[in-house]
N, C-alpha and C positions, 0 to 999 in steps of 0.2 A: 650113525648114532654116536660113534665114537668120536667123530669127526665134530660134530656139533656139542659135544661132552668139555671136546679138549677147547673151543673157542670161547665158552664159556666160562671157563677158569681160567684163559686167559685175560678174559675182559676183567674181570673178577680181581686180579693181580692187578693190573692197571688203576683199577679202579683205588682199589686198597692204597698203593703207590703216591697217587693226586693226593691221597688225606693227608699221608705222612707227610707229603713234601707241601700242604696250605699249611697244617697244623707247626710245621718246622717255621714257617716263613712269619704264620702270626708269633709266636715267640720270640721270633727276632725281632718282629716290630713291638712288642708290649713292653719287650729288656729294653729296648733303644729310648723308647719313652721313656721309660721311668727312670733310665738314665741320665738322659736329657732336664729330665724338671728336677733331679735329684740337683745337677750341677749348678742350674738356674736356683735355687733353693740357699745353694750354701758357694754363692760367689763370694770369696776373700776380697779383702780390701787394698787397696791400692793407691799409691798417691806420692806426696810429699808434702810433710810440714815442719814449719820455723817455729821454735818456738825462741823466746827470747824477753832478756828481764833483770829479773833480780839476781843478784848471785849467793841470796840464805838460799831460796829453791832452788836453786841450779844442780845442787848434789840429787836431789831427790827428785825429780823432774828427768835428769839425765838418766838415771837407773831405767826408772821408768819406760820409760822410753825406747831402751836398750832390750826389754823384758817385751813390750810391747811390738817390739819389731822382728822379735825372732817369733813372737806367736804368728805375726802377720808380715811375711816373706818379701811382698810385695810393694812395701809400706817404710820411707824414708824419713828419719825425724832428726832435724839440726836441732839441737840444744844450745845457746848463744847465754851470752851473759850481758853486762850493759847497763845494768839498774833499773832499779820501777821506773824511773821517769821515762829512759827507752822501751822500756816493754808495753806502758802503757801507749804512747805516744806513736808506738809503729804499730799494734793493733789495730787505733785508732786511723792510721795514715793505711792500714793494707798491708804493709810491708813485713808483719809478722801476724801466721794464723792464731796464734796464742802469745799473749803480752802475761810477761809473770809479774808479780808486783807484791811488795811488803805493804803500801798503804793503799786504802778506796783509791777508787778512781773519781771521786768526790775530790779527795785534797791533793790530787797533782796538780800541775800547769798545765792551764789550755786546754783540759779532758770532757768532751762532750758525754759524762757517766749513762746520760742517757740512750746513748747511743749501744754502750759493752752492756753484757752480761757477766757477771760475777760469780764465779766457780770456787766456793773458801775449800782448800786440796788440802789445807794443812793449818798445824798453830805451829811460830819457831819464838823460842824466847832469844835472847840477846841480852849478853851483857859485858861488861869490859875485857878484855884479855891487858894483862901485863907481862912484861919479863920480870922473870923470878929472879935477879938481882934487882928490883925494886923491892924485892922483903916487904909485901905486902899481900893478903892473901882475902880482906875485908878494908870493906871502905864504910861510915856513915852516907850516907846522899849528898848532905852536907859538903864533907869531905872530897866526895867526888867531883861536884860543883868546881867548887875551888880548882881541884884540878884542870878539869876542861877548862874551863875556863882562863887560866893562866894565874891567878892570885897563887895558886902556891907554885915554888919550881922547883923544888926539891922533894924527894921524896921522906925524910928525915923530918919533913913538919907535917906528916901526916902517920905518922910511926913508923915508917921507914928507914931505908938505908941511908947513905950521904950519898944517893946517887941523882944527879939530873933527871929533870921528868923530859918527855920527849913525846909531845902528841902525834898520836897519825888517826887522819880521817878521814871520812867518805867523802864524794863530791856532793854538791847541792842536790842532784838528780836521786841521789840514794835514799832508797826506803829505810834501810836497815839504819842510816843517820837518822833522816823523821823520826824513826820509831825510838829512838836511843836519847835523842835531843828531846824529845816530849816528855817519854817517861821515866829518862834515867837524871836528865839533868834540868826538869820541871821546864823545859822550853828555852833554856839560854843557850846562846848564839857561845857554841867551840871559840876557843882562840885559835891564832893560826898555828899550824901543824905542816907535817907534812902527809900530802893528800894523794891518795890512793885510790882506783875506781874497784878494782878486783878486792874481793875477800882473802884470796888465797893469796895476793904478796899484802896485804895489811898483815897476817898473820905469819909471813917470813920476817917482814921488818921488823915486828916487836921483840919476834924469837931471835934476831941477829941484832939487835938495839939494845946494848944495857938503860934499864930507865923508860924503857919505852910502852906508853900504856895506849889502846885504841878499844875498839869493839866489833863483835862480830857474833853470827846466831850459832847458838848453841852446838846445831852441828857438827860445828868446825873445831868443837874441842872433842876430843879421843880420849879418854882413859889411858891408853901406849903411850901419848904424847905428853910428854912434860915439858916442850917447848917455850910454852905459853903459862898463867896462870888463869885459871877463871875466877875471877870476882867475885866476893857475895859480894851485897851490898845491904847495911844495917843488920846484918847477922844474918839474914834468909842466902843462901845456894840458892841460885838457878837451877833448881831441877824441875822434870817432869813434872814431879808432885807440886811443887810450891807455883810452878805457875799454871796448872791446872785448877789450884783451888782461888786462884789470884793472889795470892800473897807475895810471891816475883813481878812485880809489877810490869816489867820490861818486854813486851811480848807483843807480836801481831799476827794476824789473818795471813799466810799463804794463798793469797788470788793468783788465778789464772784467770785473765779475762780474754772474753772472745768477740766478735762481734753476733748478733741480736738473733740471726739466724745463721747458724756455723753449716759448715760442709756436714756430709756425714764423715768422712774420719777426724777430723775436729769431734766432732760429738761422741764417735764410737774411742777415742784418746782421752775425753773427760772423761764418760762414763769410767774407765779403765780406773782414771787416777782418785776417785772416787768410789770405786768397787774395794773389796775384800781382798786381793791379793794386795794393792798396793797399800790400803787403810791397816789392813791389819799385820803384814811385813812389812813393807820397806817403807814405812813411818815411824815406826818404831827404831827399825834398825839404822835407817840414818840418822838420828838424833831431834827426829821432829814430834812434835805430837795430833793426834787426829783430833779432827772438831767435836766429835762426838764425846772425846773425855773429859771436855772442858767443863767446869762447872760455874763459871763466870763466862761474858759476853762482853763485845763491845762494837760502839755503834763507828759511823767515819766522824763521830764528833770526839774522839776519845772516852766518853762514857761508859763507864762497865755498870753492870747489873747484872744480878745472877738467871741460870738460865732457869 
């Protein structure tokens, strides 16, 4: 009896034993599943993209970028400079997954528009930079004309110093020129100057140039920096405000164009520079302003109408 008592409770141990050790093995496989689709769920991105273009966006694009790739590890982004007409023009050829550009891709050369998609990431106004031994701090339109143009060559007939004028400008390829030649100096053709592709030595030469006046997006002028002057032009500042409400008239569209159907980190990179961290930080704090403040519009024919 004792004998059949004690095999009983051994069976009985055993038995007990199987449960814990199925019941141990399903928990392993439940944790491993749901670990499994947990990873599957939230795979990081990965890649490499070129971006490349204009150089008003270049500051703000690069940041970007910078912010975007430390959230996503994985994830390589060249920032290039080059002007609208290359940014457009290598989106369009493949050679860059994002083409930055100051003007549509309606009015560059050779742009099949049909082909991009048009991402507006920003508004940059623009307007002349001088050196401050030109002793001028306001120009009429008028006035400015003349300048670019060459009809005046001193700065002393436009209330200035006696100091030589001394153009520097974009290449043809340049948005930030289009947008400058249309609406700063009603569409007349620059005299010759001397010609610079980068924003950033346009903006050394003037600062190292007595007399020397060019252009360049707002941006690029600092509050610290007294290197440069910025231009009103007719008594309006380029600011924020004045070309929000249109009354700075000198201002264009920040595009980033892609092609028609982008990768996903193309698309999850726009969405980015279009979301809330970058619209509502670093547009502001680089010296751009977002589409959404605008209170005028305008189309690739230069037309504005309010929004």
């Amino acid at each position: 009896m004792k004998k059949k008592s004690l095999l009983t409770i051994v069976s009985l141990l055993l038995a007990f034993s199987m449960v814990l050790v199925l019941g141990a093995c399903g928990k392993s496989s439940t944790g491993s599943s749901t670990t499994s689709s947990s990873s599957s769920s939230s795979s990081s991105l990965s890649g490499k993209l070129t971006i490349g273009g204009s150089t008003a966006l270049q500051p703000l694009a690069a940041q970007a970028a910078k912010e975007f790739m430390d959230k996503n590890p994985n994830v390589q982004i060249d920032v290039q400079g080059g002007g609208s007409g290359t940014g457009l023009s290598s989106v369009s050829a493949g050679n860059f997954d994002i083409g930055m550009s100051d003007i549509f891709a309606e009015n560059g050369k050779s742009i099949d528009a049909s082909k991009l998609a048009d991402n507006k990431v920003a508004v940059v106004g623009m307007t002349a930079a001088v050196n401050p031994k030109a002793g001028v701090k306001n120009l009429s339109k008028a006035d400015l004309i003349k300048v670019f143009t060459g009809k005046v060559k001193n700065w002393k007939e436009v209330g200035g110093k006696d100091v030589k004028i001394t153009l520097v400008n974009r290449p043809d390829g340049s948005g930030t020129r289009a947008t400058f030649d249309q609406f700063a100096l009603d569409g007349k053709t620059p005299a010759e100057g001397i010609t610079q592709d980068s924003t950033d030595t346009v903006k050394k030469i003037i600062a190292q140039t007595p007399g020397a006046i060019g252009y360049m997006a707002l941006s690029y002028f600092k509050a610290s920096d007294n290197s440069v002057v910025k231009l009103s032009i007719d008594g309006v500042e380029a600011t924020d405000a004045t070309v929000a409400s249109g009354k700075f008239p000198v201002w264009a569209y920040e595009h980033m164009y892609t092609k028609k159907a982008p990768s996903k980190l193309v698309k999850a990179f726009i969405d980015y520079m279009v979301g809330s961290d970058v619209q509502g930080k670093d547009v502001p704090a680089q010296g751009y302003l977002s589409v959404d403040k605008m209170t005028v519009q305008r189309d690739a024919t230069g037309k504005v109408s309010s929004k």
